[in-house]
C-alpha positions in Angstrom: 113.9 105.9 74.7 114.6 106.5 78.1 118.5 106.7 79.1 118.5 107.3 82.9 120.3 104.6 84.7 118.9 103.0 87.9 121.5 102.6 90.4 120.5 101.5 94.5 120.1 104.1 96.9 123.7 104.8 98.5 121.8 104.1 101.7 120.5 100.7 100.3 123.7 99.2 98.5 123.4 95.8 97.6 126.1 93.8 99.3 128.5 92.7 97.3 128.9 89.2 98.3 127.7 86.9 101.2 125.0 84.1 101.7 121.6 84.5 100.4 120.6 84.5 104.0 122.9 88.3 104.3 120.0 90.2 102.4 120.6 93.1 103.6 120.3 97.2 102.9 118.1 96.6 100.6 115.0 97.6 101.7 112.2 100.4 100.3 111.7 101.8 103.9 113.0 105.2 103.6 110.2 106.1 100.6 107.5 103.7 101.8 104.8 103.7 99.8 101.2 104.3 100.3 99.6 102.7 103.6 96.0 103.7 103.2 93.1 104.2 100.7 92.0 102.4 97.5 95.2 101.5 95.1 95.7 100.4 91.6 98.3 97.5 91.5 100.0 96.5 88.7 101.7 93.4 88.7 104.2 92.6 85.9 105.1 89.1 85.2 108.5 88.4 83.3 110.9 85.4 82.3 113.7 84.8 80.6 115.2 83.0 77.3 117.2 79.9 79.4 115.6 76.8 78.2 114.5 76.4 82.1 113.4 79.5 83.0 110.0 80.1 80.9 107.0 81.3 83.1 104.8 78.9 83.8 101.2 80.4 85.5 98.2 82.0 83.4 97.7 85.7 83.8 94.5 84.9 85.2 95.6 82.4 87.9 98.0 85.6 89.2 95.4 87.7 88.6 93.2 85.2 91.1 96.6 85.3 92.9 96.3 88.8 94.3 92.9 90.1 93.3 91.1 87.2 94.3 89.0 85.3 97.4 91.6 84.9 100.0 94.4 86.7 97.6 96.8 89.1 98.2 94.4 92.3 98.2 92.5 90.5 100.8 95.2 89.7 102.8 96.1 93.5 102.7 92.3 94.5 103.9 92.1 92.4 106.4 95.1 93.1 108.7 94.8 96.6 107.8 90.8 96.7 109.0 90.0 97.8 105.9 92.3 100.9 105.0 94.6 98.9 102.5 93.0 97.7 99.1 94.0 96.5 96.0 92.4 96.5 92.7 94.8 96.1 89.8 95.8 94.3 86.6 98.8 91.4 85.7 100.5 92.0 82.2 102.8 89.6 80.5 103.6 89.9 76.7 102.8 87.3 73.7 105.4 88.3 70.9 105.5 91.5 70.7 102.1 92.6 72.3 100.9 93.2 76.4 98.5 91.3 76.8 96.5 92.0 80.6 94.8 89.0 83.0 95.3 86.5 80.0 94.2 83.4 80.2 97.6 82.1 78.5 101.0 82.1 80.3 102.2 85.2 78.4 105.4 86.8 80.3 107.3 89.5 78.8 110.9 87.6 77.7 114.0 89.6 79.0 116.9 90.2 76.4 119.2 88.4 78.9 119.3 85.1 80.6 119.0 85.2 84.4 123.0 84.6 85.0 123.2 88.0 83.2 120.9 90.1 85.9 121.8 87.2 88.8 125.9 88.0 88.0 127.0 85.1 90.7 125.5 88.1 92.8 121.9 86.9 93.1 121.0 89.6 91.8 121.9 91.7 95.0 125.4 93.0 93.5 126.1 97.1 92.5 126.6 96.8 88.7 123.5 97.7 87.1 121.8 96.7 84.6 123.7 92.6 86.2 121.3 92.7 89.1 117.1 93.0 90.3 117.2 97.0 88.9 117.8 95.7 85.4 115.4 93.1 85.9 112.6 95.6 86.4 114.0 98.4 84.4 114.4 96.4 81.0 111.2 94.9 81.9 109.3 98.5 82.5 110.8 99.7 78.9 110.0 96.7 76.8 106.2 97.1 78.1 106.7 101.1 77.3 108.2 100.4 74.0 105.6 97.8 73.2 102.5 101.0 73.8 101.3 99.7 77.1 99.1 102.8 78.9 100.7 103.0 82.5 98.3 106.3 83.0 95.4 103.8 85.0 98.5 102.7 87.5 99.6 106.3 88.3 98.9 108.7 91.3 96.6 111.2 88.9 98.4 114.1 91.1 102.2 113.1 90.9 102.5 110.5 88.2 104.4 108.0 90.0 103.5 104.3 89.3 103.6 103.7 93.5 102.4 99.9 93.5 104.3 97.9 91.6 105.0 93.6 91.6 107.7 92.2 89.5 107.1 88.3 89.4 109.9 86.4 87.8 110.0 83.1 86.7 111.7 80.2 88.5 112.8 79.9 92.4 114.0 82.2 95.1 117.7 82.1 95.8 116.8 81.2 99.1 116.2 77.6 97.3 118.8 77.2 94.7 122.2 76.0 95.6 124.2 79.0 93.2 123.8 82.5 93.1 124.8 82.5 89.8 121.5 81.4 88.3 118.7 82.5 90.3 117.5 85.9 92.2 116.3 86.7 95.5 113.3 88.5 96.3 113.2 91.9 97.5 111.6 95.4 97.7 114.0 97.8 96.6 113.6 101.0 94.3 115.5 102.5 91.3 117.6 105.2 92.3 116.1 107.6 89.4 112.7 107.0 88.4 112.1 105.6 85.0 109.5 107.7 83.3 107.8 106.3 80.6 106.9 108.3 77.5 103.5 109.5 78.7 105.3 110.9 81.8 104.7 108.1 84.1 107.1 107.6 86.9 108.3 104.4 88.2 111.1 104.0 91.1 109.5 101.8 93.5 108.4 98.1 93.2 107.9 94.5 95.3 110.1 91.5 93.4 108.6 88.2 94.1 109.5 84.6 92.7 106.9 82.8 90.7 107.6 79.3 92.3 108.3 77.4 95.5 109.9 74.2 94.6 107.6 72.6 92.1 104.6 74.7 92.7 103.4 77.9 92.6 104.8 80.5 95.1 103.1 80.8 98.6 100.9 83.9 99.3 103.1 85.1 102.1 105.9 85.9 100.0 104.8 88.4 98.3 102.9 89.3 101.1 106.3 89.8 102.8 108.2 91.6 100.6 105.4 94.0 99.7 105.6 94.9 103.9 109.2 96.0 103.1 107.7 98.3 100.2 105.1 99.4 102.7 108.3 100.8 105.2 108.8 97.7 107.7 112.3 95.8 107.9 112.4 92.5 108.9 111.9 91.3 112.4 113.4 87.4 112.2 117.5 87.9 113.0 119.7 88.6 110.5 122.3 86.7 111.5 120.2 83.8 112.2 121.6 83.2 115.9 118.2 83.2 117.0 114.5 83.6 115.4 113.9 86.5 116.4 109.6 87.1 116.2 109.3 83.4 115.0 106.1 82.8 113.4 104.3 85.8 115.1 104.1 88.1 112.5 104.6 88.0 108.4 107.8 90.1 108.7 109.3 87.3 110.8 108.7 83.6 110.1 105.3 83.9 109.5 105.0 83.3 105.8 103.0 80.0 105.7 105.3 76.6 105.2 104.1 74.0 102.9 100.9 72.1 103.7 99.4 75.5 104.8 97.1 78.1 103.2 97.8 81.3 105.1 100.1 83.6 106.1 99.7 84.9 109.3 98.7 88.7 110.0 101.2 91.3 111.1 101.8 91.7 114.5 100.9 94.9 116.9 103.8 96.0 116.5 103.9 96.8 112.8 100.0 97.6 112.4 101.2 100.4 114.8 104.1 101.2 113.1 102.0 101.3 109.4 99.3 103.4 111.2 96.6 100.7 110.9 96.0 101.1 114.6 95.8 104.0 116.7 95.7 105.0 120.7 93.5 106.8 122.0 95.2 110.0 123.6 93.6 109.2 127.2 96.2 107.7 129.3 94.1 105.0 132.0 95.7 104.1 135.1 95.1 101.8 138.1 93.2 98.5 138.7 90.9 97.8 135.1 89.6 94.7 133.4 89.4 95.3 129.7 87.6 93.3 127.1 90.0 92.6 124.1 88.5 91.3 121.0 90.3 89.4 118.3 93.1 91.3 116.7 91.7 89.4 113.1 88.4 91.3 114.2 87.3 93.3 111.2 85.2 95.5 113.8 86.4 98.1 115.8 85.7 97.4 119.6 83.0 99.1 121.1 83.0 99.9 124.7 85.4 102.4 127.2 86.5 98.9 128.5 87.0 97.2 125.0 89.7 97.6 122.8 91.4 95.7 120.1 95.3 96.5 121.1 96.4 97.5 124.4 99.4 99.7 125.0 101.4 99.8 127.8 103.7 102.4 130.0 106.3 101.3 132.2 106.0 103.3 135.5 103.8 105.4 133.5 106.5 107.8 131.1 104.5 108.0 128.2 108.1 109.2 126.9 109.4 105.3 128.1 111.8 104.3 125.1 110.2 100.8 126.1 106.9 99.9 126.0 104.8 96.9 125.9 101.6 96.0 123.1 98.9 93.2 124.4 96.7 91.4 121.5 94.5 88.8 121.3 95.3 86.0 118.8 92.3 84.0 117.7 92.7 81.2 114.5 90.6 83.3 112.6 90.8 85.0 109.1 94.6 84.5 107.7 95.3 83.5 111.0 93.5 80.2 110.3 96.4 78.2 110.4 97.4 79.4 114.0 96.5 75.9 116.2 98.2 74.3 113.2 101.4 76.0 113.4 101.7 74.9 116.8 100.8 78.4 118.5 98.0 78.8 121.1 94.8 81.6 121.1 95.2 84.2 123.6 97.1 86.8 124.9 100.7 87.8 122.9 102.4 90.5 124.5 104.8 92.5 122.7 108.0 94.4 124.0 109.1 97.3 122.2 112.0 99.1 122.4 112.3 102.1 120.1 115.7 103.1 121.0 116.4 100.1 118.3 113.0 99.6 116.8 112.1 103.9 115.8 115.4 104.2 114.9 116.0 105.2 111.4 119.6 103.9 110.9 118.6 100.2 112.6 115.9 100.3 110.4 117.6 100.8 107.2 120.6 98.7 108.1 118.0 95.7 108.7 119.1 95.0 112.2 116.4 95.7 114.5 116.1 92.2 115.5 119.5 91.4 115.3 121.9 92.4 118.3 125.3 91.2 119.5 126.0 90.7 115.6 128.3 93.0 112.9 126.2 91.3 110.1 126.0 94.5 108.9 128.9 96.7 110.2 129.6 98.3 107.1 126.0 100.0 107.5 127.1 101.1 110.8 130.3 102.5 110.0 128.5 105.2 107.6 126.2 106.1 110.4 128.9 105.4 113.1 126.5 103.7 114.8 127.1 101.1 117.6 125.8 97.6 117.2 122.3 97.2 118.7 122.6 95.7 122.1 119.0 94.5 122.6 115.8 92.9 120.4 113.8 96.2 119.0 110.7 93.6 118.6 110.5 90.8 121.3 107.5 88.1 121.9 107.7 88.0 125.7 106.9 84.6 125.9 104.7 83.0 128.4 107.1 79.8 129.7 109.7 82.5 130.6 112.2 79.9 127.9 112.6 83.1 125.4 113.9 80.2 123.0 112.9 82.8 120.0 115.7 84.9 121.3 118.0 81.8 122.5 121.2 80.8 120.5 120.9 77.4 122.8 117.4 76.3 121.8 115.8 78.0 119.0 112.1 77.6 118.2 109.3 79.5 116.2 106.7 79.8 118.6 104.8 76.9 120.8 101.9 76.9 122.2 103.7 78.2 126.0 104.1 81.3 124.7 101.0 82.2 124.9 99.5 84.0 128.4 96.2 82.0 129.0 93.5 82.2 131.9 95.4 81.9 134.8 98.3 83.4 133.8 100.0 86.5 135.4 103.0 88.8 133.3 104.7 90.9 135.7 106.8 93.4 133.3 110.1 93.9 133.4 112.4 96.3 131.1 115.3 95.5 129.5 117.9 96.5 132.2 115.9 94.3 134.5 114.0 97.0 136.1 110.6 96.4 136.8 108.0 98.0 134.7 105.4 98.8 137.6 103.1 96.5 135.0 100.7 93.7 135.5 98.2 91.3 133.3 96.2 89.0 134.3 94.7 86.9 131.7 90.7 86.1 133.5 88.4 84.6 130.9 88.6 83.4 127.1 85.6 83.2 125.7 84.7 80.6 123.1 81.5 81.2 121.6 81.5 81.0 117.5 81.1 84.6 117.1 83.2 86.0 120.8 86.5 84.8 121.1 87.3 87.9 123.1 89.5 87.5 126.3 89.0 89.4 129.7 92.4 91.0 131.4 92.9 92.6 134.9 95.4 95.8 133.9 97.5 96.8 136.7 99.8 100.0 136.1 99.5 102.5 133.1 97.7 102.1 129.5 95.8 103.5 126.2 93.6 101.6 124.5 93.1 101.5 120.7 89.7 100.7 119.4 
């Protein structure tokens, strides 16, 4: 039986207390795992023996869940353009037996009850097995013990198990009113692998709820968490003074409410950051107008004037710690709920700062969106790092209100946001320099099958097709 005991990365403690809303350090972004190719998912659904807290979903509606039409793998294609996919299983247990897609609910029973891995911690605290590592680690050996074959699930060169889901039964702690009963979700790793006895490592995995309040969980999620496992850190604030990316992007507030059916894609920002989108290495300058097709496009652009991101550099420094990304944002694909959410088509543009946003220690600490704020100053004090003084990942919104950023009058995103035809962006860095940077937003097109949008360029650019 294997005896090595997970503990958290020392860089990724788990707090020890604080509100469900301080989940912090806790993040699988300094061993991402894999961003590209074909990959076999295995998703693991457990439960536990409190009267209340039996599974209640099929294996084959979570197996429709992630593997199919408008599931979680597609989800994953799509905003990657193709480079991300998922094929994979859902295992559960019925007595003593795996049992794999089944068309009964068939979860594999913890020993424990949840307020034995919870702990009055939500599962976030240090003492293992009382927290989200036992969770996954008792459930990873009972499915070893019971003869399951992890060998389909594992890289065939190192071993390791790299795409694993934990679903557990009952509610986020983001929607219960104790921590002593329930468990947040998360994307965390164990700080040892646990090999199982065909040599099969596991250290990595994406922990998902299975409901959200009477019904099953949303899409986005999972889709969420599994971005932390991919290497990204959330872009909403921390400290929730202000929103941060609103509803922009999946990593802020853009995992679908109720009455919707989509989360929306990942912003520019973070397909960069994944390496779903690339630059081209010729740097254009002066006066251009550029075609810019739909960033849910699942073509590439064609065209020297066409390109599906734009990438901007202040005064021209291609070294500039700041930067700026354009995108077109069309209601199409998981972005079908766009209009709906109150946002408008058209051009988003995105200021980057990497002195916050590319830096390691912000990144692991969780704070890249979260400045003015010691949220997380223990995480500074074993980097002795200062407290980040600006937003790493900013929507520069269109109205000039920045309300996502505002502690005065917070919003999500509207529909002002948004730089339409007519529309001019001058760009301005964050010490209030200007950028030597102009858009001009010239023509939407709205035939069915061209929602592209024409922009006069001013200043320095790549373009990635």
């Amino acid at each position: 039986m294997q005896q090595i005991i997970p503990l958290p990365h020392p860089w990724r403690s788990m707090r020890k207390s604080g509100s469900p809303s301080s989940e912090l350090e806790q993040r699988s972004i300094q061993y991402p795992i894999p961003r590209r190719g074909e990959q076999k998912l295995l998703v693991l659904l457990v439960d536990f023996p409190d009267p209340d807290r039996s599974g209640l979903f099929t294996g084959q509606t979570w197996q429709n869940f992630f593997f199919g039409p408008g599931g979680f793998s597609d989800y994953y294609q799509e905003v990657s353009y193709g480079q991300l996919r998922y094929k994979g299983d859902v295992v559960g247990m019925s007595g003593d037996s795996y049992v794999v897609n089944d068309s009964r609910v068939a979860y594999l029973r913890l020993p424990h009850s949840i307020s034995y891995y919870a702990n009055n911690e939500a599962g976030q605290g240090y003492n293992f097995p009382h927290n989200t590592s036992g969770v996954v680690y008792q459930a990873v050996q009972a499915l070893d013990d019971a003869g399951f074959d992890f060998a389909p699930y594992a890289n065939s060169r190192t071993q390791f198990i790299e795409n694993l889901i934990v679903v557990f039964a009952g509610l986020s702690a983001r929607e219960e009113p104790s921590r002593a009963d329930t468990l947040m979700p998360t994307a965390y790793s164990l700080q040892q692998p646990y090999v199982t006895q065909h040599g099969q490592s596991i250290r990595d995995f994406t922990f998902c709820p299975e409901r959200h309040g009477s019904k099953m969980v949303t899409l986005g999620v999972s889709v969420h968490e599994h971005g932390h496992a991919l290497g990204m850190c959330d872009l909403y604030d921390q400290s929730l003074r202000t929103i941060g990316v609103g509803r922009y992007d999946v990593m802020g507030y853009g995992i679908e409410p109720d009455g919707f059916n989509h989360p929306v894609h990942f912003g520019a920002f973070v397909k960069a950051f994944l390496g779903w989108v690339q630059f081209s290495t010729q740097l254009q300058q002066g006066v251009s107008t550029i075609t810019l097709p739909p960033a849910e496009a699942t073509q590439p652009a064609h065209g020297s004037q066409s390109g599906r991101f734009i990438k901007l550099y202040p005064n021209g420094d291609l070294n500039s710690p700041e930067y700026f990304l354009l995108e077109n944002r069309q209601p199409l694909g998981f972005d079908s709920d766009w209009v709906r959410l109150g946002l408008s088509p058209g051009l988003i543009i995105w200021h980057v700062d990497e002195r916050i946003a590319g830096d390691v220690d912000y990144q692991q600490c969780n704070v890249v969106n979260t400045p003015f704020s010691t949220v997380n100053d223990n995480c500074f004090t074993r980097r002795n790092k200062q407290v980040p003084l600006y937003y790493g990942v900013k929507v520069v919104e269109a109205d000039g209100y920045n309300n996502m950023v505002s502690e005065q009058k917070k919003d999500y995103g509207t529909s002002a946001d948004t730089w339409v035809v007519g529309k001019t962006w001058r760009g301005v860095l964050q010490n209030g320099q200007d950028s030597g940077l102009s858009v001009s937003v010239l023509r939407q097109h709205e035939e069915p099958d061209n929602r592209s949008i024409d922009l006069r360029i001013e200043g320095w650019f790549k373009i990635a097709t």
